[in-house]
C-alpha positions as CSV (number, residue, x, y, z in Angstrom):
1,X,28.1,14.5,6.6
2,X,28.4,18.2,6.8
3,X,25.4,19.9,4.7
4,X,23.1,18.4,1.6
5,X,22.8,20.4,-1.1
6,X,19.5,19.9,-3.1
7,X,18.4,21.4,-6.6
8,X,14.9,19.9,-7.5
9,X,14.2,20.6,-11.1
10,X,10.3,20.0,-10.0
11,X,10.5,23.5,-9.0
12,X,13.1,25.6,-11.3
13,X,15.6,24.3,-14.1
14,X,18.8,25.1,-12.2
15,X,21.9,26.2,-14.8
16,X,25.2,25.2,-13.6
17,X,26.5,28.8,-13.1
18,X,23.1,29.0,-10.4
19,X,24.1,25.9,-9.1
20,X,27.9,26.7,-8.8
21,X,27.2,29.7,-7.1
22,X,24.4,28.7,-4.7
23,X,27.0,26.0,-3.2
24,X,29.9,28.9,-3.3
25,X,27.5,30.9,-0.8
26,X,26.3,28.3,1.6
27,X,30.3,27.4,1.7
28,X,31.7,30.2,2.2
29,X,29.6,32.3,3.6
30,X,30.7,36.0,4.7
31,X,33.9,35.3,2.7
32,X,32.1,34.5,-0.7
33,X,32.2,38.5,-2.2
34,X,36.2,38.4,-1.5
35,X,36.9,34.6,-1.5
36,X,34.8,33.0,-4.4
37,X,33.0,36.1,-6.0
38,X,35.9,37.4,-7.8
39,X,37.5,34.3,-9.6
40,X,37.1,33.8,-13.2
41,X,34.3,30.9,-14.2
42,X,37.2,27.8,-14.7
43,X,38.2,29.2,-10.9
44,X,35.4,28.8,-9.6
45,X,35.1,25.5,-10.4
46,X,37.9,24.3,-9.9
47,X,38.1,26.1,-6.3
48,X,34.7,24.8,-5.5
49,X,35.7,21.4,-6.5
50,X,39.0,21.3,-4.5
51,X,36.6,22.1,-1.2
52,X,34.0,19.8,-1.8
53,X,36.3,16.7,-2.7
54,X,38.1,18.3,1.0
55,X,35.0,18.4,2.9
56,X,31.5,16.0,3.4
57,X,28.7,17.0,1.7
58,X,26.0,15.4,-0.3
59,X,25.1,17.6,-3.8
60,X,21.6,16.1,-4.8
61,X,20.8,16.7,-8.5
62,X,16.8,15.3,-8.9
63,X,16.6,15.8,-12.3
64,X,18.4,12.9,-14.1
65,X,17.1,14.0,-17.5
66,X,19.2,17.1,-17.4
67,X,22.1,15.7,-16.2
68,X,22.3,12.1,-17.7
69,X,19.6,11.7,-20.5
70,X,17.6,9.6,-18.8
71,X,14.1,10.0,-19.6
72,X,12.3,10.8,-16.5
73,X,9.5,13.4,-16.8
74,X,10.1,16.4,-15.0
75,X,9.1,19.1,-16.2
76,X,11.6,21.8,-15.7
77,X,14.6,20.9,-17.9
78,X,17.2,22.4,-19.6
79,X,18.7,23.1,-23.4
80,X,21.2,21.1,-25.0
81,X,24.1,23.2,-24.6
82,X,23.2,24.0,-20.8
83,X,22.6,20.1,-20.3
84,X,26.4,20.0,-21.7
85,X,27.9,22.7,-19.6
86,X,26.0,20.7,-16.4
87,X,27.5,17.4,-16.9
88,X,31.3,18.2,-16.8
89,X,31.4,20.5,-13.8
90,X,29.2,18.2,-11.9
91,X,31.4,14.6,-12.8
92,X,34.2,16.7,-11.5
93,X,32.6,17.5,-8.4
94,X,31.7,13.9,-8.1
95,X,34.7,12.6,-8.6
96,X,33.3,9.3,-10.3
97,X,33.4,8.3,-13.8
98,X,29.8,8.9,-15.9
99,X,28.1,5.5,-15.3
100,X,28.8,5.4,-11.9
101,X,27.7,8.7,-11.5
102,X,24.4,8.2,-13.7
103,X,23.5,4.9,-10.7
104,X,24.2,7.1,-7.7
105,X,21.8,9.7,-8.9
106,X,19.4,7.3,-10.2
107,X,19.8,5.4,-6.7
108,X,19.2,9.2,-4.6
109,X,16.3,9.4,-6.9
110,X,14.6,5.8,-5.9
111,X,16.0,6.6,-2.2
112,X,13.8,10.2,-2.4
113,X,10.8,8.4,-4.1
114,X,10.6,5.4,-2.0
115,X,9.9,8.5,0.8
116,X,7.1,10.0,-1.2
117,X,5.5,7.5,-2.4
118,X,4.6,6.0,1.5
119,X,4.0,9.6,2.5
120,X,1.3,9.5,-0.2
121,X,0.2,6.3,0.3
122,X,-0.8,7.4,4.1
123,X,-2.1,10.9,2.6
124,X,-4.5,9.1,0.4
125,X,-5.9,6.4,3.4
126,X,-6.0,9.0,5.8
127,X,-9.1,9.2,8.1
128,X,-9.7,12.7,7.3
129,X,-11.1,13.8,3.5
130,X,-8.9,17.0,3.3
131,X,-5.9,14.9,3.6
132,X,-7.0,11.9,1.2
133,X,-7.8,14.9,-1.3
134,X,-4.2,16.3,-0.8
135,X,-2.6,13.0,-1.5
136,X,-4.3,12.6,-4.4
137,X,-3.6,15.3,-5.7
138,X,0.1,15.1,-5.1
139,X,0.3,11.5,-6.4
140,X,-1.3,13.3,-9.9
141,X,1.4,16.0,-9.7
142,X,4.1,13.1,-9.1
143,X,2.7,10.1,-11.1
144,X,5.1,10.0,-13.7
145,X,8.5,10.1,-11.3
146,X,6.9,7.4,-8.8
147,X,6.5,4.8,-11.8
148,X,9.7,5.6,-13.2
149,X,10.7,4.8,-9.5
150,X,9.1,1.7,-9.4
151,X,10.6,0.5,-12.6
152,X,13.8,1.7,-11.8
153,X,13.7,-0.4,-8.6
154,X,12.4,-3.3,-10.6
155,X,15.6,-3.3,-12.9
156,X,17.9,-2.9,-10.4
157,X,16.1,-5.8,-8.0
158,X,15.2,-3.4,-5.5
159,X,12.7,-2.0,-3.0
160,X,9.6,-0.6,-5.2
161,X,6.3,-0.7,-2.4
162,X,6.4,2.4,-1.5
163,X,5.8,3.9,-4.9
164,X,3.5,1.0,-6.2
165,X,1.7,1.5,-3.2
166,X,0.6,5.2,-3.9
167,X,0.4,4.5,-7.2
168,X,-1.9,1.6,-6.3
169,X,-3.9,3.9,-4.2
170,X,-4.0,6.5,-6.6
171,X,-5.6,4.8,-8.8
172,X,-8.3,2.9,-6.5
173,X,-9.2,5.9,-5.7
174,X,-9.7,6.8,-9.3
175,X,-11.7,4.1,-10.2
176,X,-9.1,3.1,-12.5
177,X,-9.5,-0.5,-12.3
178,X,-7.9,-1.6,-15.3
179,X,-4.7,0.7,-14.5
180,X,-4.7,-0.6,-11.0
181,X,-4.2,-4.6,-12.1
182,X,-1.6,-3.6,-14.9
183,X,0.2,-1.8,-12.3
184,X,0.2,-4.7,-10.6
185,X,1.0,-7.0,-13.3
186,X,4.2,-4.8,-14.2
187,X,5.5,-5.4,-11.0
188,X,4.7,-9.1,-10.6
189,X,6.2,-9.8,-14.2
190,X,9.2,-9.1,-12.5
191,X,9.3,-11.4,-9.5
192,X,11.3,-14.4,-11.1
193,X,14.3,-11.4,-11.3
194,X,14.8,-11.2,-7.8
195,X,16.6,-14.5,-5.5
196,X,15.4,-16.9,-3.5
197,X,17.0,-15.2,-0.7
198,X,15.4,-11.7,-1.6
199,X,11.9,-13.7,-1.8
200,X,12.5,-14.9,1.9
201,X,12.8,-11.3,3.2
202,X,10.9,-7.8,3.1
203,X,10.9,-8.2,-0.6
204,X,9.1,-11.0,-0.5
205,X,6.3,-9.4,1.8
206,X,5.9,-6.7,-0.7
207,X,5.1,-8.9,-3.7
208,X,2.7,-10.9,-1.2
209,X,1.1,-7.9,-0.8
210,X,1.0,-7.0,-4.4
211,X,-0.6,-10.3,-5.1
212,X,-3.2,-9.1,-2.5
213,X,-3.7,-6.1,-4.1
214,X,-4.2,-7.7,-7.9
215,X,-6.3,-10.2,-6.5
216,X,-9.3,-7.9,-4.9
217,X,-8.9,-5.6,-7.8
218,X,-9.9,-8.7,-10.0
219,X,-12.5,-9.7,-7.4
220,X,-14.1,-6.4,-7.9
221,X,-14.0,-6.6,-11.6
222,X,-15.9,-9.9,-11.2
223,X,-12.9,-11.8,-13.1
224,X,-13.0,-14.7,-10.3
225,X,-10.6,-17.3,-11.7
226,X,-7.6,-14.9,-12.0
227,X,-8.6,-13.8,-8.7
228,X,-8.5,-17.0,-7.1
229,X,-4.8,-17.6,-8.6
230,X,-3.7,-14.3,-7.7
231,X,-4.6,-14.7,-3.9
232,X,-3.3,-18.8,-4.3
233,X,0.2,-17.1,-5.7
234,X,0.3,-14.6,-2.9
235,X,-0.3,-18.0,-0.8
236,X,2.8,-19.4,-2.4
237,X,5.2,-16.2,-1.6
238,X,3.6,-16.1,1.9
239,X,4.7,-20.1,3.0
240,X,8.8,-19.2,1.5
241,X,8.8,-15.9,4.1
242,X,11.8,-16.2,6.6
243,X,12.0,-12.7,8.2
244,X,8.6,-12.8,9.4
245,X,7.3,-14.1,12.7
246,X,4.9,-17.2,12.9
247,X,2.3,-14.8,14.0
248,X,2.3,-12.7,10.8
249,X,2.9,-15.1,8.7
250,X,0.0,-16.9,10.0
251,X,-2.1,-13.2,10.0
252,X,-1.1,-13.2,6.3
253,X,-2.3,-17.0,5.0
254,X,-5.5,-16.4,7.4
255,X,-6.5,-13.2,4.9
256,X,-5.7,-14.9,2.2
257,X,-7.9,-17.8,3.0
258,X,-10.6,-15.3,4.3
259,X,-10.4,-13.9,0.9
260,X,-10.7,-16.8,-1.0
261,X,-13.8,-17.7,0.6
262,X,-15.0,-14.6,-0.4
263,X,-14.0,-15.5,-4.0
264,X,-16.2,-18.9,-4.0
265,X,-18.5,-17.5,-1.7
266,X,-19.5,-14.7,-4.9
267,X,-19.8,-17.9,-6.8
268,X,-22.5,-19.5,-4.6
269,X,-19.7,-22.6,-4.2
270,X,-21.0,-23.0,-1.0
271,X,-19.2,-25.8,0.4
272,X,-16.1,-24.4,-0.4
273,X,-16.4,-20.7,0.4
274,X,-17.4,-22.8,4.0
275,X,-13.8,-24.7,4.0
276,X,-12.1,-21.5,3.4
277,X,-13.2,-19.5,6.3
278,X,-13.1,-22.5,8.6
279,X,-9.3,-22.2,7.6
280,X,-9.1,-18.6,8.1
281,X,-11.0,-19.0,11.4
282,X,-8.4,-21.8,13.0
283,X,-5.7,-19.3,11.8
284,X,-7.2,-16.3,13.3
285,X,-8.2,-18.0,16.3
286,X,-4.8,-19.9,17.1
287,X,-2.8,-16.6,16.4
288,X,-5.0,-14.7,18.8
289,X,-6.4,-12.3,16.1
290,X,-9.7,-11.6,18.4
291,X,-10.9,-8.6,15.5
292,X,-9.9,-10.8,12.9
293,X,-12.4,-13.7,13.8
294,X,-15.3,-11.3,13.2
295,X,-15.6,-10.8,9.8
296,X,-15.3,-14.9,9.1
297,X,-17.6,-15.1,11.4
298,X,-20.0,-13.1,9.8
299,X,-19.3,-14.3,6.1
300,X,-19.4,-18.0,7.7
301,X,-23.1,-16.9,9.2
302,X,-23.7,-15.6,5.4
303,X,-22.9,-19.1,4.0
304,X,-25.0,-21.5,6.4
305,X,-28.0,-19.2,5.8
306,X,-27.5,-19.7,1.8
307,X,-28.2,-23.0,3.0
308,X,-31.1,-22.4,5.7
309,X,-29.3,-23.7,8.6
310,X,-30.4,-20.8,10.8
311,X,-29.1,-22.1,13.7
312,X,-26.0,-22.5,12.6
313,X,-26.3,-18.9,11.0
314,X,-27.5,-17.4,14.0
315,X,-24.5,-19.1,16.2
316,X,-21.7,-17.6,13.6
317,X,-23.6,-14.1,13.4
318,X,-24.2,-13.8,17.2
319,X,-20.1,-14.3,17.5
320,X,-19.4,-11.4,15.1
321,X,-21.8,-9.4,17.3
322,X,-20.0,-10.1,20.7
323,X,-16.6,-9.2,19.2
324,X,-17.7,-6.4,17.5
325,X,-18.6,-5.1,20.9
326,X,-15.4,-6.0,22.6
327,X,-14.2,-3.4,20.1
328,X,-16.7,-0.8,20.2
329,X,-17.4,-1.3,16.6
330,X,-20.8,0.2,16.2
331,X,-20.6,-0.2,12.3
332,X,-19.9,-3.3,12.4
333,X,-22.4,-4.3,15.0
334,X,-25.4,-2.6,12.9
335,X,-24.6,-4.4,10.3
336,X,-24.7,-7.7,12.8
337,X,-27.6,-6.9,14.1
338,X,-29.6,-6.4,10.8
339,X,-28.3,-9.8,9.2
340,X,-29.6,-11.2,12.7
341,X,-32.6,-9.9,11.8
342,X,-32.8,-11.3,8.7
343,X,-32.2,-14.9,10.2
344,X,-35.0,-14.5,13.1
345,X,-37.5,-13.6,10.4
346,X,-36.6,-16.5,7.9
347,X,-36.3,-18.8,10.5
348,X,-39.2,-18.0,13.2
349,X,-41.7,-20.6,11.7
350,X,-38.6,-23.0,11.5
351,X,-39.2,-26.2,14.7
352,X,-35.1,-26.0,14.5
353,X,-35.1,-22.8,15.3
354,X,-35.0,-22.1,19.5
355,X,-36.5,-19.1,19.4
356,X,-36.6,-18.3,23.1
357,X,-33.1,-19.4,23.6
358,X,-31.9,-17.1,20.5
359,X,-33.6,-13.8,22.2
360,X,-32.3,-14.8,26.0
361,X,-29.0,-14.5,24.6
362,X,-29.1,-11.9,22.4
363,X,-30.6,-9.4,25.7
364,X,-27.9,-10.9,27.6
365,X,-25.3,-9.5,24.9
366,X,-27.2,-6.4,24.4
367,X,-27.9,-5.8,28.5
368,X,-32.1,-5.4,27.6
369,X,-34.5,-7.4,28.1
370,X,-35.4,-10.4,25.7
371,X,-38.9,-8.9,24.9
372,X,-36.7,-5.7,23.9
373,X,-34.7,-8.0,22.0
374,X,-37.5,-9.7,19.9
375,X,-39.0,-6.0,19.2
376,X,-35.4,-4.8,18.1
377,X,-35.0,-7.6,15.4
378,X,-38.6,-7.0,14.7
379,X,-38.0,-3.2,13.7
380,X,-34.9,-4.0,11.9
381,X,-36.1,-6.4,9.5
382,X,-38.9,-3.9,9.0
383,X,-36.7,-1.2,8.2
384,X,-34.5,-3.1,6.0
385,X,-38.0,-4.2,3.9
């Protein structure tokens, strides 16, 4: 391909005489004031069109309201009669009748969306908060064009992540919770559309993921039982992936399970938040998902001291800890170390409880000494009361 030409009406509404002659310049160049300049209007068009059916270019249009009717909301567009005068030089430049004209803009438009919309998504889970600020407020300016995306992709079968997912972000960001799981629900509504085959490849992945995504936001609207089918469905999708490797698949059914201890674990269903993790655990451990392990460890240390068996607690919590500092996770190991605490206090009159044994290994982890150790959980717990 020789040269793109691009006319976004996000930035100007572009009439076909400005579009006719922007082309004429970047084509011919020097010889455009002798060449192309000249000519009468039909000429021009009819010169221009001989050279670009002669030549490879791509002519980009990203405004499909202007040129087809479709109702997509940008916001520069143009008046009837210009819309008119648009559409007939453009099909002849195109060379294609209207419909199949009307589907490979629409497809450019998905193509140039499906790049935003990641772009976004990265923008807005970016480490730094200038950046997060600047995706949001680019996914507000393009809102509108990324769910027409997404729905376009939808009709058509197609890829729509990328756009859901800064849409998704967008509005989780927001606080738009309700927004968030009809998002979600839009796109899942749709999933019976697509084939098996579809289902067994990146497609599939991506509606796992939405699943995912549906599931915690009803999780953190406390709506449990749709959260537990949503993450069971995801469950479903994930077992029918083909494309993947054993290893992610696995990585994918270990959150899941992770996750739906989480679910019964909110519930106080002990027993089975307990089963879940264990599951989650066996996964994360047999796929060799060292960071992984850590936070079932901890929510496993969560569950056993629900039930007072602070051994057991401390055993799961001291795990977290170790891997937590394998990975230099100083967050993480805080937050260790003050539910340790917690346990040492509520357990130190228990005859269960080894006490000296717990603070040998603790110093051991923490390279001090175990009288340093005992003062350590000691000062937590009183700073946490």
């Amino acid at each position: 391909m020789d040269q793109v030409f691009y006319f976004g009406y996000d930035e100007k509404a572009y009439t076909t005489a400005q579009i006719i002659d922007s082309l004429a310049r970047q084509l011919y160049g020097a010889a455009y004031g002798q060449a192309f300049s000249p000519l009468p209007e039909a000429a021009k068009v009819a010169r221009l069109t001989q050279k670009l059916r002669g030549e490879r270019h791509l002519l980009v249009l990203d405004n499909l309201e202007s040129i087809t009717g479709t109702a997509l909301p940008i916001q520069h567009t143009l008046d009837e009669a210009e819309q008119g005068r648009l559409h007939d030089p453009t099909q002849t430049v195109a060379g294609l009748a209207p419909d199949q004209f009307r589907a490979a803009v629409e497809s450019t438009f998905r193509a140039h969306y499906d790049g935003v919309g990641g772009a976004l998504a990265k923008l807005i889970q970016a480490k730094e908060p200038q950046e997060r600020q600047l995706g949001q407020a680019l996914t507000n300016l393009e809102y509108e064009n990324l769910m027409t995306a997404v729905n376009q992709a939808l009709a058509m079968q197609g890829d729509f992540y990328n756009a859901y997912e800064a849409l998704f972000r967008f509005l989780d960001m927001q606080q738009a919770k309700q927004s968030a799981i009809e998002l979600s629900q839009t796109v899942l509504t749709n999933q019976n559309n697509y084939s098996k085959d579809q289902l067994s490849r990146d497609i599939g992945k991506h509606f796992y993921l939405v699943y995912a995504r549906l599931a915690t936001s009803y999780l953190n609207t406390q709506q449990y039982d749709l959260a537990r089918e949503a993450y069971e469905d995801g469950l479903e999708v994930v077992k029918n992936l083909q494309t993947v490797t054993k290893e992610i698949r696995g990585n994918y059914t270990a959150i899941i399970y992770h996750q739906l201890g989480i679910v019964a674990q909110t519930q106080r269903q002990w027993a089975t938040a307990e089963s879940h993790y264990n599951q989650a655990l066996q996964l994360f451990i047999e796929f060799n998902d060292r960071y992984s392990q850590a936070s079932t460890y901890h929510q496993l240390g969560r569950v056993v001291e629900e039930l007072e068996n602070w051994q057991e607690a401390f055993d799961f919590l001291f795990q977290d800890l170790i891997i937590s500092l394998e990975f230099n996770d100083e967050h993480g190991a805080g937050i260790t170390l003050r539910s340790l605490s917690r346990v040492w206090q509520a357990a130190r009159s228990s005859p269960d409880f080894d006490k000296a044994a717990i603070l040998k290994r603790l110093a051991a982890s923490l390279n001090i000494t175990p009288a340093e150790a005992q003062s350590l959980l000691e000062q937590m717990n009183h700073d946490a009361s």
